[in-house]
N, C-alpha and C positions, 0 to 999 in steps of 0.2 A: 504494500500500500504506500500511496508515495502524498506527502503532505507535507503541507506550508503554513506561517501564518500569517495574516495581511495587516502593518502597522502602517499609522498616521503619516504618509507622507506629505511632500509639495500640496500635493493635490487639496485642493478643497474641495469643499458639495458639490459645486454645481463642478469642477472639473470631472469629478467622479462622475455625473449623472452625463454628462458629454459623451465621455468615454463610451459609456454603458448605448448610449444612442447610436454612436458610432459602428457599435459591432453589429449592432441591432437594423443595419440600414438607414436609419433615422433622418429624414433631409430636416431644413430649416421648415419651422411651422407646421411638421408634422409631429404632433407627439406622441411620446412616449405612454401607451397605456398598459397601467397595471390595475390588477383585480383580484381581487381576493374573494374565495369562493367559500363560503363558510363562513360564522360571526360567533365561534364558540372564543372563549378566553383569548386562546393563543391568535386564533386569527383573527381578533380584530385586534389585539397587541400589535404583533407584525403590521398590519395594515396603518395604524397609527405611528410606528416607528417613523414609518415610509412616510406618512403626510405629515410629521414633524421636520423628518429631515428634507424633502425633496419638495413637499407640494407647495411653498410659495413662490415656485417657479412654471408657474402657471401655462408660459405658452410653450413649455418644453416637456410637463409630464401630466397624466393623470392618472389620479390614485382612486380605486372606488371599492366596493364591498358589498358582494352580494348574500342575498338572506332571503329568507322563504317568507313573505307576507303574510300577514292576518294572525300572528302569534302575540295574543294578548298578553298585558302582563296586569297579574292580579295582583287585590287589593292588598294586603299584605307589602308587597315587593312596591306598589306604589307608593307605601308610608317609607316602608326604608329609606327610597328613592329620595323623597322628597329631605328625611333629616340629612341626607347625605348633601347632597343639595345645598343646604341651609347652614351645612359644618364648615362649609367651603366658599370663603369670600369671592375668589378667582372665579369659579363657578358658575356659583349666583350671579354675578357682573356681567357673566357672558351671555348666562340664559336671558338677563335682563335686555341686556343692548338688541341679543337676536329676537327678542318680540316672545321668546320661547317658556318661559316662566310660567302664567298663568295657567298652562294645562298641567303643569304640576301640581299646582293647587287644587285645581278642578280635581286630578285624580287621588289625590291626598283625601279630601271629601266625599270621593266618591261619585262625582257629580261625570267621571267623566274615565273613559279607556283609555288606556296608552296601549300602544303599539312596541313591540320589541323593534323593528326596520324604524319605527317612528326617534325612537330613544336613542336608536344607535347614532341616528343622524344628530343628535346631541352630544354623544362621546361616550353613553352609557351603553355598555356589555350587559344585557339581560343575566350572564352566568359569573357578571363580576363587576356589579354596581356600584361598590366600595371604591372603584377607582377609576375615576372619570375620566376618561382619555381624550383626546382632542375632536374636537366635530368631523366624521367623516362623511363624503358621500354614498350613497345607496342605493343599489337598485334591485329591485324584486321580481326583475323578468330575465330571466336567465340567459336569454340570447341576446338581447340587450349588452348584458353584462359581458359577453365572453366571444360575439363571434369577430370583433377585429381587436382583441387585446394581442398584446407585445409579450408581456410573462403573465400568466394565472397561478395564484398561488393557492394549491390546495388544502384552505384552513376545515375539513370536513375530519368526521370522525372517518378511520376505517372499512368499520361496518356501512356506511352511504358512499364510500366514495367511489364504487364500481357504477352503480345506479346514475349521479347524478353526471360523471364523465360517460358514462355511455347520450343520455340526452343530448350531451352538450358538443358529443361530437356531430351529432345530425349538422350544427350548425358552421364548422369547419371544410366540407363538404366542399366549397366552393373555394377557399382560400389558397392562396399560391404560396407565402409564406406560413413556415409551424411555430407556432408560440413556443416561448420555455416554459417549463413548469416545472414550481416550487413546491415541494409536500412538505407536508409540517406533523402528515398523519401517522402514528405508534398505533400499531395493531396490524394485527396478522390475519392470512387465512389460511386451512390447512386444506392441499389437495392431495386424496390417498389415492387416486387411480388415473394411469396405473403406476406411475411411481411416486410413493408418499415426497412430498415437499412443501416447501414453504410457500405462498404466494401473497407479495407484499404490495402496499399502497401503489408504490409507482409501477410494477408492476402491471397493480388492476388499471391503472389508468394506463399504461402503454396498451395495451391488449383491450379498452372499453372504447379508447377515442383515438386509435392507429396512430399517436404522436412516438416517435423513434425515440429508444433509451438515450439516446445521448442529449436530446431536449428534456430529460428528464432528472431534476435532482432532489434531493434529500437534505432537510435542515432539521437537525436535533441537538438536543443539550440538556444539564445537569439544571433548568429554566422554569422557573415561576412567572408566569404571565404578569399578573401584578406588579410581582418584585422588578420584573425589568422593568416594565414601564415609568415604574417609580426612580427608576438610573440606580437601579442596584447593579453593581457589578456582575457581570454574568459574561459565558462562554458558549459561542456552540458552533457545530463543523456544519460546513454543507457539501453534500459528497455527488459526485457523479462526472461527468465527463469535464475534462481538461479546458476542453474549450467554452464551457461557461463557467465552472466553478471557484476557476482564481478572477474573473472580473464583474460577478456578482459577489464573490467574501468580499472584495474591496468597496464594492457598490450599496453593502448590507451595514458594514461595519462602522462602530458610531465607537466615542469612546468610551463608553460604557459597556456597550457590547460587542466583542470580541470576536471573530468570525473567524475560525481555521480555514483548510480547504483539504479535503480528505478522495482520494479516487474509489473509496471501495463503501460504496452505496448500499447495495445489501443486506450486507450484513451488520453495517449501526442502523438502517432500518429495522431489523430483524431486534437487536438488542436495547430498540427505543421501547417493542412491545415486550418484550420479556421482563423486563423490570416492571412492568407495572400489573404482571402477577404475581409476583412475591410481594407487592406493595401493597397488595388486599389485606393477605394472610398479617403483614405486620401493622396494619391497622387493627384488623381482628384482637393481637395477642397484644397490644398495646391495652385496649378499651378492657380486657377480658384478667389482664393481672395489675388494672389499675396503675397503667404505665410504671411498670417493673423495669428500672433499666436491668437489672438480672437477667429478665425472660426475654424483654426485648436483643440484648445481647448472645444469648445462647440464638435466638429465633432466626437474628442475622447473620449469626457462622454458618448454620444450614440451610439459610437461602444461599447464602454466595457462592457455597458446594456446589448444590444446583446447579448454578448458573455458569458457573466452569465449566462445569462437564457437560453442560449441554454446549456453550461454547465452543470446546472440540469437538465436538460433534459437526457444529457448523462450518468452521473455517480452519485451515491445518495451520496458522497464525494468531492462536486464542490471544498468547500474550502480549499482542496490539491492541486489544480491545480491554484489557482488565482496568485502567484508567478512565477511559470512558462510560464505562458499564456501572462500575461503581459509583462514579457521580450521579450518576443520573439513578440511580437505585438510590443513594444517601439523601440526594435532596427531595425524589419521589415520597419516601418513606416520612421525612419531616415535615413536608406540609403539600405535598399533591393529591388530587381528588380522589386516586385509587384507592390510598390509606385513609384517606377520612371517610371511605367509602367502606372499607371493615369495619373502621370502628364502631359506625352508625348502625353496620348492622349487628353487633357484639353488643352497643346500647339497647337492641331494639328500638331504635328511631326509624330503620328501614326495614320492610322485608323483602325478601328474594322477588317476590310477586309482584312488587313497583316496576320492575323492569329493568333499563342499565341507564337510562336514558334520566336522568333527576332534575330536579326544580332550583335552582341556582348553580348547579355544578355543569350540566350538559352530560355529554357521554362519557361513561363508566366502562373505556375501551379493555379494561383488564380482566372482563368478565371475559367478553368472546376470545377474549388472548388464552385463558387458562383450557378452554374448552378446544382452540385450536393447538395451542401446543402439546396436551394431553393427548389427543386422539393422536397427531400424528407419531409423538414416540413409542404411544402404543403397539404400533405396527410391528407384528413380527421380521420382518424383510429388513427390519434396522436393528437389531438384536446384536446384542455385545456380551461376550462373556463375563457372568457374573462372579464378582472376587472372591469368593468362601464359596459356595456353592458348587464352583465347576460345572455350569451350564449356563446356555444362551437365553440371556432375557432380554424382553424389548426394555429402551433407555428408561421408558417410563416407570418402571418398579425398581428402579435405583433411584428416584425422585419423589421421596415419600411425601415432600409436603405439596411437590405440584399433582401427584394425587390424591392427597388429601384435601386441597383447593376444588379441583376437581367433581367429586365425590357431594361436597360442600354444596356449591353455587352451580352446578351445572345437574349434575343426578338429582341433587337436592334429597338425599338419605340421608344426611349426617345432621347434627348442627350444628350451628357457627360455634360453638366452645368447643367442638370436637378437635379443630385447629390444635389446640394444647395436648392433644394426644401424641400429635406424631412430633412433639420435643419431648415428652415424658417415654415414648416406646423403647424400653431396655433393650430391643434388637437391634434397632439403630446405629447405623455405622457412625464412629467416628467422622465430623466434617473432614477433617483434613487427610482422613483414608481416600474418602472419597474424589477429592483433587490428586490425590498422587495414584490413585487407580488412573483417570484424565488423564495424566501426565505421561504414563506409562505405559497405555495402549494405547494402539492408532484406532481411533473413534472416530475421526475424520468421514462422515456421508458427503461426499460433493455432492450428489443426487438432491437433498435435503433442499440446495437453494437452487436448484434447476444447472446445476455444473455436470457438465458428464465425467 
């Protein structure tokens, strides 16, 4: 894997967005359009980044944000809204100057609906209302949105993003140039037939809207939507072909936010969704021993097992990836939706039967992640020699908590305290056996991520 990282040079904003126009074709008075498809957390973060840094350069770019209309936001979320609103002088100034205030009030009383597309155009994130981000544009008709943009950035959950890029390719159809596209989606799907493998966001969208892998890239990181936007310090890679991904990390990269540039796409897709199944189970064993750092720290040596050895499994280069994996597992686990997604349901504030899909959070991608990466290592055709036993088991019964995850939130036989079983099971290997078994056989499936 071959990677750089891209610092502050000569160049200022608008030389950067020059640039960017430049490879793009771009004449004078023709601009630059970008879109973002999806308005969960991260994508309208991202989107906002972009109309911070680029969009008062009006007759060179445009930034817009599309979102599925008529999604109301109720009364409840209206009051929040509104103190949020009201906490925040900067705010309130702007709602006031743009004429936009009063239907807060209305909807603060009651007297009146807000609109999730309506609010966004305010700066407010239905899934992250607590931090008001700068007014974006919006549009709610999909081909509108997407059939002569420049980059799409795919802010959807996994689970939608096969669906809504098959649509959107109808309207492509006609086009002589191909967009880039940006995914920002963690979540996987698993194909058993006929040979078990991975099949990942970019992926479904190369194969839904016939855009070639190399217009196709990959941006993830150890990243709190919030936090960034707040200019908290943060990092994250964007992986895919040479010839976009070193002149979008320069074109992304603010100084707060750090942009690497990584060629091996894949497989930090593959380990964006894997972390956010162990990141259920440590919400679970958090709520469930009254945040024990004890249990919590045993719970962690045997997810990270886990994720080793499934690692080799995927790539014959696991230990390029153990720095990145972990990040993004340490700060999942501290405060991303996955983990407060166990906890809620360890509290009973949730049950299984609400769906994945939640009311301020958005999509809960680590459910279909535990179900797809279980089923696929299940498969006998992937079977590795088990350590003490001397015989061939599928990967999956060496990974006793992502079958006990499993089990959990997918079969639905067990209950959420059942979690604490498979760190109390006396048979239980040693975590650190089980990385040096990893270590020590070649577990390497090319097959796995569609490699012959």
């Amino acid at each position: 894997m071959v990677g750089s990282v891209h610092v502050n040079g000569t160049n200022g904003t608008e030389e950067r967005l020059d640039e960017l126009r430049r490879l793009l074709g771009k004449s004078e008075g023709d601009l630059l359009k970008i879109v973002s498809i999806g308005a969960g957390a991260w994508g309208s973060v991202f989107a906002a980044l972009l109309q911070d840094a680029y969009g008062h350069f009006r007759e060179k770019v445009q930034i817009r944000v599309w979102r599925r209309p008529g999604r109301a936001v109720d009364r409840s979320t209206a009051e929040h809204l509104f103190d949020v609103i009201n906490s925040r002088e900067d705010v309130l100034r702007r709602l006031i100057r743009r004429c936009a205030y009063l239907k807060y009030v209305e909807a603060r009383l009651g007297d009146r609906t807000l609109y999730a597309d309506e609010i966004l155009r305010d700066g407010f994130c239905l899934n992250m209302v607590d931090t008001p981000l700068c007014p974006l544009k919006v549009v709610t008709n999909l081909q509108e949105a997407v059939w002569d943009a420049d980059i799409v950035v795919n802010g959807l959950p996994s689970t939608e993003t096969r669906e809504v890029f098959e649509e959107l390719s109808k309207y492509w159809k006609e086009r002589i140039s191909v967009p880039v596209i940006i995914s920002l989606a963690k979540g996987i799907e698993a194909s058993l037939d006929p040979i078990p493998r991975i099949i990942t966001p970019t992926q479904m969208i190369s194969s839904a809207a016939g855009v070639p892998t190399e217009n196709i890239l990959y941006l993830g990181g150890p990243n709190i939507a919030s936090e960034i936007y707040n200019k908290e310090y943060a990092n994250a890679r964007i992986c895919g072909s040479n010839k976009w991904r070193k002149p979008l990390a320069k074109f992304l990269r603010q100084p707060h936010f750090i942009v690497w540039d990584n060629s091996d796409l894949v497989t930090h897709e593959v380990m964006g969704g894997l972390k956010n199944v162990y990141a259920i189970g440590a919400g679970m064993v958090a709520a469930l021993t009254n945040e024990s750092a004890t249990s919590k720290s045993v719970y962690f040596a045997h997810c990270t097992s886990e994720m080793i050895f499934i690692t080799h499994l995927l790539t014959e280069q696991p230990e390029k990836l153990a720095g990145p994996l972990l990040a993004d597992t340490y700060v999942t686990l501290l405060k991303g939706r996955n983990a407060w997604y166990g906890q809620m349901l360890a509290k009973g504030e949730l049950r299984l039967d609400m769906g994945d899909s939640i009311k301020g959070k958005g999509m809960i991608q680590g459910i279909s992640a535990v179900g797809a990466f279980f089923e696929l290592l299940s498969q006998p055709s992937l079977s590795v020699q088990h350590p003490e036993e001397n015989k061939q088991v599928a990967p999956a019964e060496l990974c006793p908590i992502l079958k006990r995850l499993y089990r959990i939130l997918i079969k639905r036989e067990l209950p959420v305290r059942d979690i604490l079983q498979a760190l109390r099971d006396e048979t239980m290997n040693d975590p650190r056996e089980r990385i040096e078994m990893a270590q020590s056989h070649a577990f390497y499936r090319p097959s796995l991520l569609g490699k012959p």
